[in-house]
N, C-alpha and C positions, 0 to 999 in steps of 0.2 A: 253811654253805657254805665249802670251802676259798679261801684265798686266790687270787686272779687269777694264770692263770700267766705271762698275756702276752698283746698284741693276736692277732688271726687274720691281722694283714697279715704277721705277721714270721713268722708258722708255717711248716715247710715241709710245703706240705701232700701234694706227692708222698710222702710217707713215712705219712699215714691208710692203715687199711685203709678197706674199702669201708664197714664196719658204721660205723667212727667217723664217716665225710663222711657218712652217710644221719641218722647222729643230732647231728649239727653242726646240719644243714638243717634237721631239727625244732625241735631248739631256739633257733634262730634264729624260726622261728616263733611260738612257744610262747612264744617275749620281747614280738614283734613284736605278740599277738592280748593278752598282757596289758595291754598301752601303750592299744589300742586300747579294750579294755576297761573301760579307767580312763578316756575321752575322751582321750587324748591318738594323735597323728601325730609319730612323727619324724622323716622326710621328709629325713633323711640320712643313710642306714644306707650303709655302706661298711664296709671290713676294718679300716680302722684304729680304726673306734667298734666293737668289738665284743673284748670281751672275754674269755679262756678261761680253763677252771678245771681245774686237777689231773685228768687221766685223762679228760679231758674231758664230766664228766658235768651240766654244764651251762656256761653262756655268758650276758654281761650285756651288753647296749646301753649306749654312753656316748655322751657330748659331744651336750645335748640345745638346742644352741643356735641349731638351729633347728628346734625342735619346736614344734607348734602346738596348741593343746586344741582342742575339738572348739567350746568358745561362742566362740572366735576366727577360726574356720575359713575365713570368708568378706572376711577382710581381706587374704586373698592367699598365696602363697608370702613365706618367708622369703628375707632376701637372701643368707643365710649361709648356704644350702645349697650345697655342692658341685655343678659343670655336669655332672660325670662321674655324677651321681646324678640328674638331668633326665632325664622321660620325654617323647614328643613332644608332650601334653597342655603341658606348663610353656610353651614354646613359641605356642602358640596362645591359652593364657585368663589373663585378666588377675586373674578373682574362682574361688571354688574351692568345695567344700562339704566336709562332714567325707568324705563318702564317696571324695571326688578325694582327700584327703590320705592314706586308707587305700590306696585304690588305688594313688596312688605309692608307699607301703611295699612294698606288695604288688612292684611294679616291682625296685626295688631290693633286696627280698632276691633276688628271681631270679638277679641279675649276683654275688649273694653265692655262691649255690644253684650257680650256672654254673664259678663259680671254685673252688671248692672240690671240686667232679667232676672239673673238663678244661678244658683252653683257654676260653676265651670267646669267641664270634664277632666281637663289637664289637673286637674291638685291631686286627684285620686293617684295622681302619674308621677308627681312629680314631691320632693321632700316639703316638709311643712313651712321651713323655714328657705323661701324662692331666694332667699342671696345667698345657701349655699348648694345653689344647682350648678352644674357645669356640663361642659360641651358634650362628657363622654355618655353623662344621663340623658342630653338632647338624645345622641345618636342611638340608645337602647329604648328610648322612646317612641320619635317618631314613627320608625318600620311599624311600628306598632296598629298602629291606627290607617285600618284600610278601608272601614266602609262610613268614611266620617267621624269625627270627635262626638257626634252627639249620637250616642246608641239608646234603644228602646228606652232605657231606664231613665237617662235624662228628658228622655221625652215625656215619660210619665211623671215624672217630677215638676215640670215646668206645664205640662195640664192639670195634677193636683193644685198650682200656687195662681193658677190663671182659670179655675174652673167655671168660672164669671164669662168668659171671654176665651173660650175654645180655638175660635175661628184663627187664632193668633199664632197659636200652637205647629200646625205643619210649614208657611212659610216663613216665619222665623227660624227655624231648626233649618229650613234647606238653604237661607241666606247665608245663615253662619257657617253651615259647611261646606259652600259655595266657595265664601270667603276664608274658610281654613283648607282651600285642597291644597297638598302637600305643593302642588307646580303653581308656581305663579304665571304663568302663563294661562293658567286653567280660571284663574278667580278674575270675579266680574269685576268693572272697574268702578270708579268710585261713583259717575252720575247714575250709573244701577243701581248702586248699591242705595245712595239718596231718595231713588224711586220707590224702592222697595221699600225701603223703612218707613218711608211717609205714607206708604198704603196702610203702614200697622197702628197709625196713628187712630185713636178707637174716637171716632167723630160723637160720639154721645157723649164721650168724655173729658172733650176736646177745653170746654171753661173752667177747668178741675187747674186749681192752683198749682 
C-alpha cells in the first residue's frame, strides 16, 4: 500500500470525479465491514479519522479511541466519541449490544457517504462551528426529521451537481436514508450497504483516475 496522502477532512472534495466519490464510499465500507469482522466497532468515524492513499485506491480508519470490541459491547458507548458522530439511539440507551455499535457505524459512514456526494442536510440543523454542538441541540433536532434527512430540495441539489448521471440520484438518497433511520435496528447492514454502493459505481467511468 502507498503511503497516506492525507486525511479526507482537508481533501477538497469538489474537485472527485463522480467514479472516485462512488469508490471513496466503498471503501469506506470495505474498512468499516473489515473492523466489524475482526469483532471490533469504531463508533467514531468522521473525515478527520479516515485516511487517503495515492490516487485514491484505498482508505484506512484511524484514532481507534473509541472503539469497542464486540465481548465489551454492552458496557456502554465510549466517552470519547465525538456528539457530531451520535445517532438518536446514543441519546436514548444507556447499555448497547455489538449489533447497536455496528449499526452506529453504519450511521456515521452515511454523513461520510453524504459529504463526500454534496452538502449534507444536518449543517442546515445544526451550528457552524460542529465542536460547539451539544446533546441538548441533538435532542431539539433529531424529533425533527421524519420523512428522511434528505428532503426534495437536497434531492434537487445533488441532480443539479450529477446532471451527467441522473440514474444516481434516487438510489443514493434512499441508501443514505436507509442508513440514517433514526432506529438502528431499521438500517441495512453493512454487506448491503457495500452492495448498493458498488451498483453506483458509474462503469463508463470506472478508468477515471
Amino acid at each position: 500500500m502507498s503511503l497516506a496522502r492525507g486525511a479526507l477532512f482537508s481533501l477538497n472534495r469538489s474537485m472527485l470525479t463522480l467514479s472516485q466519490k462512488a469508490k471513496l464510499a466503498y471503501y469506506l465500507l470495505t474498512a468499516i465491514k473489515s473492523l466489524h469482522d475482526r469483532g471490533v466497532a469504531h463508533c467514531d468515524i468522521k473525515l478527520e479519522n479516515i485516511l487517503l492513499y495515492k490516487k485514491f485506491e484505498d482508505l484506512s480508519l484511524t484514532d481507534f479511541g473509541a472503539a469497542i470490541k464486540k465481548e465489551d459491547a454492552d458496557t456502554g458507548m465510549s466517552q470519547q466519541m465525538s456528539i457530531f458522530c451520535m445517532d438518536p439511539e446514543c441519546l436514548e440507551k444507556t447499555d448497547s449490544t455489538f449489533e447497536d455499535l455496528q449499526a452506529l457505524d453504519i450511521w456515521q459512514a452515511a454523513l461520510i457517504i453524504s459529504e463526500v456526494f454534496g452538502p449534507h442536510p444536518l449543517y442546515g440543523l445544526f451550528p457552524a462551528q460542529t465542536s460547539e454542538l451539544t446533546m441538548d441541540q441533538l435532542r431539539e433536532v433529531f424529533p425533527t426529521v421524519e420523512e428522511g434527512w434528505y428532503s426534495q430540495k437536497y434531492k434537487d441539489a445533488l441532480s443539479e451537481q450529477y446532471s451527467e448521471t441522473p440514474a444516481i440520484i434516487d438510489p443514493l438518497v434512499a441508501l443514505l436514508n436507509q442508513m440514517l433511520h433514526p432506529k438502528r435496528s431499521e438500517r441495512p447492514g453493512i454487506d448491503e450497504c457495500i452492495a448498493r454502493i458498488a451498483d453506483l459505481i458509474p462503469k463508463r467511468l470506472d478508468a477515471e483516475s
